[in-house]
VODO-339834 format. One record per residue (C-alpha): z, x, y. Coordinates in steps of 0.05 Angstrom, whole numbers, padded with zeros to 5 digits, always signed. Last residue first. Layout:
ZXY
...
***
This chain:
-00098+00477+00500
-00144+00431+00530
-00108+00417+00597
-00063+00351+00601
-00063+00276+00602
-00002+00245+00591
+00015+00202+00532
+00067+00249+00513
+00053+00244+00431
-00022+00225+00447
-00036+00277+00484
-00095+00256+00530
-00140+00323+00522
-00173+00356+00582
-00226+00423+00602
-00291+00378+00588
-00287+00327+00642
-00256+00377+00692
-00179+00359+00707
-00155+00314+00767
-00077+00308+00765
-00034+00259+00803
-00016+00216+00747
-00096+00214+00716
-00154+00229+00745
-00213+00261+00704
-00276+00294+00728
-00350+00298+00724
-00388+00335+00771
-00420+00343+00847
-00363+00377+00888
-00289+00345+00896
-00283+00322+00969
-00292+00242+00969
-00282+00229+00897
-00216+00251+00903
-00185+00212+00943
-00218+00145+00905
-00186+00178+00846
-00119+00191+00871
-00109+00116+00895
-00137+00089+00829
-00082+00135+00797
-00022+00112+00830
-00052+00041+00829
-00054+00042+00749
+00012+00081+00740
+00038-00001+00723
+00114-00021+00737
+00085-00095+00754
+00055-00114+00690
-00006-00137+00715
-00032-00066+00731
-00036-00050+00653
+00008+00005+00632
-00016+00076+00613
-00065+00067+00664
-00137+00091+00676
-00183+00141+00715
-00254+00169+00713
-00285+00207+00770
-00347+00224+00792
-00391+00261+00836
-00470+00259+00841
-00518+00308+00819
-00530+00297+00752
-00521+00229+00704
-00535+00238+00638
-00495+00291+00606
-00437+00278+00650
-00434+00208+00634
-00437+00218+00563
-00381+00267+00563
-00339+00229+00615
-00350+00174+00567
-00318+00207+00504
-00267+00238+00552
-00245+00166+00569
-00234+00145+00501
-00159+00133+00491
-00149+00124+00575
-00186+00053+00572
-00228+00066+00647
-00233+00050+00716
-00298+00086+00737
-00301+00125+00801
-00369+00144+00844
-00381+00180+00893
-00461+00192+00910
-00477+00118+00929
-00539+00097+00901
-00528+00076+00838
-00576+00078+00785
-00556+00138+00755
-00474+00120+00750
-00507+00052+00721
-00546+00084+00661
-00472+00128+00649
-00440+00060+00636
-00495+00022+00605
-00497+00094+00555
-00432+00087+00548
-00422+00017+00522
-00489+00032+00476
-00444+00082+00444
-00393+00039+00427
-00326+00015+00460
-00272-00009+00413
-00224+00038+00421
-00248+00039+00506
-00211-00036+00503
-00274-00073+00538
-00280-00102+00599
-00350-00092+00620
-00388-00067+00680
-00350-00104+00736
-00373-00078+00796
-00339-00056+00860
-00369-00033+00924
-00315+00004+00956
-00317+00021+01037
-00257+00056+01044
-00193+00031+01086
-00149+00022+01029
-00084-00032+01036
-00062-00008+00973
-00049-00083+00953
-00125-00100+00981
-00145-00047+00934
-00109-00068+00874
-00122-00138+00889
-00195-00127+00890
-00180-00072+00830
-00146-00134+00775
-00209-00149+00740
-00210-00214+00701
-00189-00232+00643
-00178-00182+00589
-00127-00199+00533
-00057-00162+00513
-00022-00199+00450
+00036-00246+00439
-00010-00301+00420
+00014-00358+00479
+00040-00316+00532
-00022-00272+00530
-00011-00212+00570
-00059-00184+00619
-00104-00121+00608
-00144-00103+00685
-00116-00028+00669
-00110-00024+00599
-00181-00014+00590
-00237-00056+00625
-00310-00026+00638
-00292-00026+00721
-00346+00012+00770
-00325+00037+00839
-00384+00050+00883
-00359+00096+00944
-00394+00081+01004
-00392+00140+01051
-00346+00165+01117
-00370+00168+01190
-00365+00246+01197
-00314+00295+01183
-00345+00313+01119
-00313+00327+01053
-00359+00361+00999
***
């Protein structure tokens, strides 16, 4: 839980999805090229201590099992007990599934964006920002961030007719 005292690491791992998606002029299509969450935190101007890792960048439709497992493998080997994933929203409870199944005792939160970050009129720094806040005084768990709402990893749905993320009905 939240302590006034000096405040803790938080390990922030990336495994793609719309947010770090960039458009390619030349093919008409969205591609992955490199992570966009230095920028995003520098752009934020965020005063945490974030070690950031690049796990993957993978669109979370095409993520596989073995994707998960490296994901939820890395939220156990970390050392830092908050930890938030940037994550494709279309699979994200699948993960938060795995992850919470294999990974106890620590806290952390998935997030995404509706629009990649390199688009300009992206959610993604909204939600980044609300995650790493998070993360810091939510107990030990799994949990989902997304437009200003954090929902337990097995209580939430993305509805795919909004595109928001809402309670299991």
């Amino acid at each position: 839980m939240y302590s006034t005292g000096a405040p803790r690491p938080i390990r922030l791992f990336v495994t793609g999805g719309t947010f770090d998606k960039e458009y390619d002029e030349l093919h008409g299509s969205l591609e992955f090229r490199d992570t966009h969450l230095p920028e995003m935190l520098a752009l934020g101007r965020s005063r945490l201590e974030v070690k950031v890792r690049t796990l993957m960048m993978v669109d979370s439709l095409e993520m596989t099992d073995a994707d998960r497992d490296v994901i939820a493998s890395n939220c156990a080997d970390a050392p830092e007990p908050f930890i938030v994933i940037t994550h494709g929203t279309d699979t994200m409870v699948d993960t938060a599934r795995v992850v919470a199944e294999q990974v106890p005792g620590k806290t952390i939160v998935l997030t995404g964006a509706m629009i990649p970050i390199a688009f300009g009129s992206s959610d993604g720094l909204f939600n980044l920002g609300g995650a790493l806040s998070v993360v810091q005084v939510l107990p030990a768990g799994v949990y989902i961030a997304m437009n200003g709402r954090v929902f337990d990893w097995d209580n939430v749905r993305k509805n795919r007719h909004t595109g928001v993320f809402e309670l299991k009905s």
